[in-house]
N, C-alpha and C positions, 0 to 999 in steps of 0.2 A: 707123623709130624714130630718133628725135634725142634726142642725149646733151647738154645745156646746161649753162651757170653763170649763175647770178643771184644777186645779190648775196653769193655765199662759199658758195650753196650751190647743191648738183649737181639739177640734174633729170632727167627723159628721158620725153619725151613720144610717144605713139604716132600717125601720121596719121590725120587724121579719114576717117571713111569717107564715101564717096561722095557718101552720101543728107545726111551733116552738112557736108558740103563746098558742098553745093549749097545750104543752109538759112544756112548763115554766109555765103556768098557774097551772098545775099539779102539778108542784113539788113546787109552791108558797101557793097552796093548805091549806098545813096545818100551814103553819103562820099565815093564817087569824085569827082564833081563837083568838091568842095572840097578835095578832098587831089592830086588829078589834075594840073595845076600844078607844084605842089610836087612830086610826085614825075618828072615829067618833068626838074626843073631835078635832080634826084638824077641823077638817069638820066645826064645830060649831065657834071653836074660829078664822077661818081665817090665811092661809098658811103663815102668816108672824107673827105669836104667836110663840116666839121661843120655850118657856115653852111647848107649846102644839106637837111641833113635837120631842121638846127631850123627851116625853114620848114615843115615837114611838122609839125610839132609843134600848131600853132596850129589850121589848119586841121582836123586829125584831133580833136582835144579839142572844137572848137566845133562839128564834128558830133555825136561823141558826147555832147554836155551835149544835142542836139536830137533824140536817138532817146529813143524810147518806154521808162521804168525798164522795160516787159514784154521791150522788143526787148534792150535792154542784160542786163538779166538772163538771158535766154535766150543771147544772143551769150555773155556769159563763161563761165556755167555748162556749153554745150557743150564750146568752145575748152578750159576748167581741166578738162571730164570727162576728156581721154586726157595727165594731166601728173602723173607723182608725183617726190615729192621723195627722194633718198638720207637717210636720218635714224636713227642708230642700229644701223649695219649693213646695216639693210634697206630695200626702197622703200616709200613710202607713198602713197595716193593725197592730192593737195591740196586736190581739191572733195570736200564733201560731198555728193550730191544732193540727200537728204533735208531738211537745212536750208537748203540753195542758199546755203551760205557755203564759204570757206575753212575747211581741216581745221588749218591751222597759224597762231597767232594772228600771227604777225613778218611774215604777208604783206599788208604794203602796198599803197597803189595802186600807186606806180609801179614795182614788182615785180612783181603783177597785170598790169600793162600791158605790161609786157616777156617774162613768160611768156608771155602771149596773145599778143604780138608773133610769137615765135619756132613758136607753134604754126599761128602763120598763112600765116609764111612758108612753113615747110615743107610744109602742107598743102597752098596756092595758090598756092606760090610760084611753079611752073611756067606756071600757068594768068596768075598774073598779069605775070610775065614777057613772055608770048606776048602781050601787050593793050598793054604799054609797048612790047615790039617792032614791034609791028603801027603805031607812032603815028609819021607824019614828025618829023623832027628839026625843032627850031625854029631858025633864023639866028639867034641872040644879035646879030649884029654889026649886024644892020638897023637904023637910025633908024627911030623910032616915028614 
């Protein structure tokens, strides 16, 4: 379980199990191609290069405007099922299932993005760690 803040307000999300780790990995599948790059030039320059993760920005959005509303709707509604929010003393959950929306109306996209973000790391973060590690470094210094 991971304890977060987005935007002023506290979350804690629990890891996806196995069988939804291995269904989100699937359907995050084919944005490696295009996010792949960009996160390699992460990898190199260091998670606090801001330059280096806003390239990652482009590429991840213009895959996801090219997944299926069935694949995207199913990727969030997984990802937001194990996220509730602190609110009121107590936690709450953020997805609804039932109406496959947000439980709390302040949650925006790019709050949505950034919860889904953190619950993805944490879920794959490992696995995807080992797949950046596994990649040769690139020469930066080589003339093209």
């Amino acid at each position: 379980m991971i304890d977060f803040e987005v935007n002023g307000q506290k979350y804690r999300a629990s890891k996806l199990s196995a069988m939804d780790q291995l269904h989100v990995s699937r359907k995050l599948g084919p944005l490696v191609p295009q996010i792949l790059p960009a996160a390699i030039k992460v990898k190199e320059s260091g998670m606090d290069d801001l330059s280096a993760l806003a390239t990652m920005f482009t590429p991840f959005t213009t895959a996801v405007a090219q997944m299926s509303k069935a694949d995207c709707d199913e990727l969030f509604a997984t990802v937001l099922g194990v996220v509730q929010r602190y609110q009121n003393g107590a936690w709450a959950h953020v997805w609804n299932a039932a109406s496959k929306s947000p439980m709390f109306e302040d949650i925006e996209l790019m709050e949505m993005f950034q919860i889904a973000g953190k619950v993805v790391q944490d879920s794959l973060g490992g696995f995807i760690n080992g797949l950046l590690a596994s990649l040769p470094q690139s020469n930066s210094t080589t003339a093209a």
